[in-house]
C-alpha positions as CSV (number, residue, x, y, z in Angstrom):
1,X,85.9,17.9,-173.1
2,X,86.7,21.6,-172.4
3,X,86.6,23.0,-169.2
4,X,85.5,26.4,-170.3
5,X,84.0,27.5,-173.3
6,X,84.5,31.0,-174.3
7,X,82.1,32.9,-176.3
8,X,82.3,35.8,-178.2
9,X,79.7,37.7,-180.1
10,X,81.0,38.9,-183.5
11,X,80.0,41.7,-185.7
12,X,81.6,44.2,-187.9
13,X,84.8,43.9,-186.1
14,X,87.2,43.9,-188.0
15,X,89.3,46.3,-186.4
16,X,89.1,44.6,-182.8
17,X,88.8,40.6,-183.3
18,X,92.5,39.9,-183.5
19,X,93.4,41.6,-180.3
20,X,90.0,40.2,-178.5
21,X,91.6,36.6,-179.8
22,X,95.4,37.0,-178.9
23,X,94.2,38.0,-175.8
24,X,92.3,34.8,-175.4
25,X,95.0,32.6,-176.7
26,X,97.2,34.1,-173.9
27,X,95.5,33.3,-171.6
28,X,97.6,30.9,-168.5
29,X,94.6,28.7,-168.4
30,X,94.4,26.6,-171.8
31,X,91.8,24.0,-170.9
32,X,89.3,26.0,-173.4
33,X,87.6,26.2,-176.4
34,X,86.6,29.2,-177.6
35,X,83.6,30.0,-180.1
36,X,83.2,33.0,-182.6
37,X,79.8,33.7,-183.7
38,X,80.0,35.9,-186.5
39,X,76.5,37.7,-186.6
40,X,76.3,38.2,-190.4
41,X,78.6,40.8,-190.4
42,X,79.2,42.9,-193.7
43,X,82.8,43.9,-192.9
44,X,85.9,41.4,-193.3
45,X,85.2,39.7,-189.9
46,X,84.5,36.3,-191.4
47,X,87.5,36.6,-193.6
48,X,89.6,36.6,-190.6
49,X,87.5,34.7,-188.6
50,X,88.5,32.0,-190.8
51,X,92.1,32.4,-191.1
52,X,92.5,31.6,-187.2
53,X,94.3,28.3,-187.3
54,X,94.3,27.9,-183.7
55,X,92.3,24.3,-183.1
56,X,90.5,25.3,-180.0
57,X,89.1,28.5,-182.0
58,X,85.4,27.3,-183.9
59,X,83.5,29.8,-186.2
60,X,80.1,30.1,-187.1
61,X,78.2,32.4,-189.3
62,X,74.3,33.2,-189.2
63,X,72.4,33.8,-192.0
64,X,71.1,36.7,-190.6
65,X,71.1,39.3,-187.8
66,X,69.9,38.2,-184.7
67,X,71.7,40.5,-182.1
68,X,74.2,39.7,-179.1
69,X,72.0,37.6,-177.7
70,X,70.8,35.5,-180.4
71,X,74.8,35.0,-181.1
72,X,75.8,33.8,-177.6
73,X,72.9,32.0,-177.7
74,X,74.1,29.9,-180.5
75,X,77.5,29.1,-179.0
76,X,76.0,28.1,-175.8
77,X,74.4,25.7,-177.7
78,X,77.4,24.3,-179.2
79,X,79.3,24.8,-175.9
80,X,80.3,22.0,-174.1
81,X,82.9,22.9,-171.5
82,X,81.5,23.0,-167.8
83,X,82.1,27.0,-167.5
84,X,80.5,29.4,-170.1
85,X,83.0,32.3,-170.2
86,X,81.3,35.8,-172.1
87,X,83.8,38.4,-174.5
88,X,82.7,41.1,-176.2
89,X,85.0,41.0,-179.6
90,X,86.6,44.5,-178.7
91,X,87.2,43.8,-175.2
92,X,90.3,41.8,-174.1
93,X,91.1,39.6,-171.1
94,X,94.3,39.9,-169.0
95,X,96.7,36.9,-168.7
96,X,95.4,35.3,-165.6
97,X,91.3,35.5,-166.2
98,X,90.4,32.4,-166.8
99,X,92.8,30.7,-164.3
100,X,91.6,33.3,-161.4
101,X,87.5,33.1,-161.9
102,X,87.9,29.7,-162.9
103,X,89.6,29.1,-159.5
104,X,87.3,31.3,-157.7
105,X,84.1,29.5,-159.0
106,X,85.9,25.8,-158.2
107,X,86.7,27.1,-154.7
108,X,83.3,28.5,-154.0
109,X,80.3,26.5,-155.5
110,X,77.8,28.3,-153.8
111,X,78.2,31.1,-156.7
112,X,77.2,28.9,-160.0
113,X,78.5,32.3,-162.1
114,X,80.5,35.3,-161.2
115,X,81.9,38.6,-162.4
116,X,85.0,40.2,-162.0
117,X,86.5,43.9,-161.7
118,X,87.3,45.8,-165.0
119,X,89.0,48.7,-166.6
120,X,86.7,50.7,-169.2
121,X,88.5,52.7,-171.8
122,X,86.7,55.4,-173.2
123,X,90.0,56.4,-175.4
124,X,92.7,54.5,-176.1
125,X,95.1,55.3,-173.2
126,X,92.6,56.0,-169.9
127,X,91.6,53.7,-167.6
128,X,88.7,53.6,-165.6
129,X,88.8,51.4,-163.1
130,X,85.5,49.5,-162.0
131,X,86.2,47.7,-158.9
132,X,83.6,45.4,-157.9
133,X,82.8,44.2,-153.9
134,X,80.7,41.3,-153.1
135,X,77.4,42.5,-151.9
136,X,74.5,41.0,-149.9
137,X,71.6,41.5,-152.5
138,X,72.5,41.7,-155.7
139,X,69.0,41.7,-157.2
140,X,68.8,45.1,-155.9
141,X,71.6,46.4,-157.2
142,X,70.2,45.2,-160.7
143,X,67.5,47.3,-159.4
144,X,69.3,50.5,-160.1
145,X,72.1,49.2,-163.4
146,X,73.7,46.9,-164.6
147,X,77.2,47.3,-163.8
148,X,79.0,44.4,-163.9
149,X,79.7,44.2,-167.4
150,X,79.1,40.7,-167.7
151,X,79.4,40.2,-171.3
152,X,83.8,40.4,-170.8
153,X,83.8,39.6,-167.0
154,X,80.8,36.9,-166.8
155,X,81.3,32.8,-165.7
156,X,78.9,30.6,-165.5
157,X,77.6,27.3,-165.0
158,X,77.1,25.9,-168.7
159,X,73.3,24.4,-167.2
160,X,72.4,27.8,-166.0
161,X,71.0,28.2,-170.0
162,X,69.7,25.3,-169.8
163,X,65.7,25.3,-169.8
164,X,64.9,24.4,-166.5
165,X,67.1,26.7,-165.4
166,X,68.2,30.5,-165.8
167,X,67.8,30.0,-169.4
168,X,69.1,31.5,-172.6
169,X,69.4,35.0,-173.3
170,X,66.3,36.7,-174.9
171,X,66.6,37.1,-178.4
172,X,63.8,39.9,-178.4
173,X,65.6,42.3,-177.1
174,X,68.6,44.3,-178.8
175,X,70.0,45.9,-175.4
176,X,69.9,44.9,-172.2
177,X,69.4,41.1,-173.0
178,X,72.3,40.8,-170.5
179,X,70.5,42.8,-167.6
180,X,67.3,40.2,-168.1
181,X,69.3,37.5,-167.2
182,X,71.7,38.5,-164.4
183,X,67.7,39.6,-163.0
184,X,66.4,36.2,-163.6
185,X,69.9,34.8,-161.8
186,X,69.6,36.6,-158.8
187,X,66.1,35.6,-158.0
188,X,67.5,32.4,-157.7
189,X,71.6,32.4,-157.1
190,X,73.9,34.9,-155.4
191,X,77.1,36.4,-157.8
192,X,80.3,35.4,-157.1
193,X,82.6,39.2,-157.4
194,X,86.3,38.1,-158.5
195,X,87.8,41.6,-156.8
196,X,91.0,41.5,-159.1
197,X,90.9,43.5,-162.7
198,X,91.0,40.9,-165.2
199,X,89.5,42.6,-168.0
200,X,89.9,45.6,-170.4
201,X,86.5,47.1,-171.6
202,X,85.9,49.6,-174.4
203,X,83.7,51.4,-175.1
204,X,83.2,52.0,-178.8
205,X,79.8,53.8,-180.2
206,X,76.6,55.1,-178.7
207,X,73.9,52.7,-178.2
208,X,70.5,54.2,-180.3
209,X,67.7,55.9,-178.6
210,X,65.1,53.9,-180.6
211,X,67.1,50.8,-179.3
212,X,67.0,51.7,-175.4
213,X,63.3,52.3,-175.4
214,X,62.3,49.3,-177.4
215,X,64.4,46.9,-174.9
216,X,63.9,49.3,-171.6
217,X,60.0,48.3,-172.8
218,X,60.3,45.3,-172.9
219,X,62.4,44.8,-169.6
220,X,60.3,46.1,-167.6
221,X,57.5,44.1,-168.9
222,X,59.6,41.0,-168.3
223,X,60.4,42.0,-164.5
224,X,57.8,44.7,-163.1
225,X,55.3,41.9,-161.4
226,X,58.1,39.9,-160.5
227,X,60.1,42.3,-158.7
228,X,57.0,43.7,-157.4
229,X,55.9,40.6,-155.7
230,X,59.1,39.8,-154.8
231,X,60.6,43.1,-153.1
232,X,57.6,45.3,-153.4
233,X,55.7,48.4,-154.8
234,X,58.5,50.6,-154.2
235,X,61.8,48.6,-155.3
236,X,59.4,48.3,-158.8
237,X,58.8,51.7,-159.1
238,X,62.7,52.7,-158.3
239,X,63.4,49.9,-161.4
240,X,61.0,51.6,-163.8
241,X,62.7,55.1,-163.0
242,X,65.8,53.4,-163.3
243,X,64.7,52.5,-167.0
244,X,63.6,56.3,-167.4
245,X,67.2,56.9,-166.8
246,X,68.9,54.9,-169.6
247,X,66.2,56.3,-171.9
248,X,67.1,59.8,-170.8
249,X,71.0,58.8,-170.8
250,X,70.5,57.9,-174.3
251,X,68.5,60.7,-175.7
252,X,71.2,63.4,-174.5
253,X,73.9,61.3,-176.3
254,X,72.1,61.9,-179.6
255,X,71.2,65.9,-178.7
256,X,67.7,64.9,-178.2
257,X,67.6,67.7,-174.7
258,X,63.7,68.0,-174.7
259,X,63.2,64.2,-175.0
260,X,66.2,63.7,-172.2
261,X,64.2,66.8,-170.1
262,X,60.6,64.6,-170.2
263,X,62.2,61.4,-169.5
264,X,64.4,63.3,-166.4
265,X,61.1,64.8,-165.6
266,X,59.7,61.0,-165.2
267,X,62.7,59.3,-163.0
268,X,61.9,62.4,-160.4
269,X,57.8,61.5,-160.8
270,X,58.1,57.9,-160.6
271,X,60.9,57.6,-157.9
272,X,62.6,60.5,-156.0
273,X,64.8,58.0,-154.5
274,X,66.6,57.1,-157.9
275,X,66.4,60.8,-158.9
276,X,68.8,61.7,-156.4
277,X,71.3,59.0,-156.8
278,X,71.6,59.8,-160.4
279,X,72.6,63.3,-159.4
280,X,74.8,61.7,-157.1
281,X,75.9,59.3,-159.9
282,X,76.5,62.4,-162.6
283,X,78.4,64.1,-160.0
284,X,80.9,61.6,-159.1
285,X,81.8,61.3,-162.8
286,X,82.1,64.6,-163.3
287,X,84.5,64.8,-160.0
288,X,86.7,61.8,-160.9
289,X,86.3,63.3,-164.9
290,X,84.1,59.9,-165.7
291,X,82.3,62.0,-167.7
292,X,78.5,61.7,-168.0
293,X,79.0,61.7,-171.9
294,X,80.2,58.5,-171.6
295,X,79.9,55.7,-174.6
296,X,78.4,52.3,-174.5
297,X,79.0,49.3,-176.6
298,X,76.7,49.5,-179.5
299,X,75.7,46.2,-181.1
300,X,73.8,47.3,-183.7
């Protein structure tokens, strides 16, 4: 049996799998398998997904879209290493990944899944640097984003998705399926941080307006009474503004300025508090040139 299973998410990416897979198959750790969910893509994914002759590399196609999560969800339940290990299929790990979080997890079993520190690429040459620290709470900090970028830097526990447990991903929602479940982790489990940069994240379309309000909807319906009852009026309000600011962040990237306005408008009704610190935020991009027109991964 594997230790780890590795699971990436395919669709439409032809340009990108090869690298994501090379970087995989270099990887100093080789107790793996590794499985390739292609999400009905249209492209010439499957085409090459198939001509990997690597034995530790399994494919699988769906008949139909069903969205990041509905693809990891179907490798994890063909998974059966110990570890689950998340890759989006145009990010790439570096050499020591799995070795360094999979020591980091064995050394410290209080933390049933972790994250570690990343590089985001908005072009092909510049490097952003996302260093992560451990923190006390980090259901809070999912209060405000999530930053962890846990579908290339996430390990976990294979029985965290189990039923009784953490669960699988939520297939209902299009974005933020990730952020759910980190939420529903924290409640329960602390987050391991791996300091060291031991992946390379890019950052490749513009995720749809329609999209982020659909699944900022339905996130919030998922965790307002629960974060509510567990930290309070306030921490839920501060959440929900944080939501108003991922619709707003959205709506500017597609030149919608009266829609980003009323939903900027909101964040400052609903929470002063989060206001501020995404001034604070917008400012320290613009300072370190992070620009605030920054992409996100788009699934579509």
């Amino acid at each position: 049996m594997p230790e780890i299973s590795v699971i990436i998410p395919c669709y439409n990416c032809e340009d990108t799998i090869l690298h994501t897979v090379h970087s995989v198959q270099a990887q100093s750790f080789s107790d793996f398998e590794c499985i390739l969910v292609d999400d009905c893509s249209t492209d010439q994914t499957w085409d090459i997904l198939q001509s990997i002759t690597d034995e530790r590399f399994k494919n699988v196609r769906h008949d139909m879209n069903k969205g990041a999560a509905g693809a990891r969800n179907t490798a994890i339940r063909l998974a059966k290493g110990r570890y689950i290990a998340l890759l989006d299929s145009d990010d790439v790990w570096h050499v020591q990944k799995l070795k360094t979080q999979h020591f980091f997890m064995e050394k410290n079993p209080t933390f049933p899944a972790s994250c570690t520190s990343f590089n985001i690429y908005r072009d092909p040459v510049r490097a952003i640097p996302r260093l992560l620290k451990p923190k006390k709470n980090w259901l809070k900090e999912m209060l405000t984003v999530c930053n962890v970028s846990p579908g290339s830097t996430l390990m976990a526990q294979r029985n965290l998705f189990s039923a009784g447990s953490v669960g699988l991903f939520p297939e209902d929602m299009r974005r933020f399926e990730d952020w759910q479940w980190l939420i529903e982790y924290c409640y329960h489990f602390d987050l391991g941080i791996v300091e060291d940069i031991l992946s390379d994240v890019r950052l490749t379309g513009y995720a749809r307006y329609e999209n982020i309000v659909v699944s900022s909807n339905l996130l919030y319906k998922k965790q307002s009474t629960k974060i509510k009852n567990r930290l309070g009026t306030f921490p839920a309000l501060y959440f929900k503004a944080s939501l108003e600011y991922e619709k707003a962040f959205a709506a500017y990237h597609e030149n919608k300025k009266l829609t980003a306005l009323m939903h900027s408008l909101k964040i400052f009704i609903i929470s002063p508090l989060r206001f501020f610190r995404a001034i604070e935020r917008i400012l320290k991009k613009v300072m370190s040139r992070d620009y605030s027109r920054e992409k996100v991964k788009a699934y579509k």
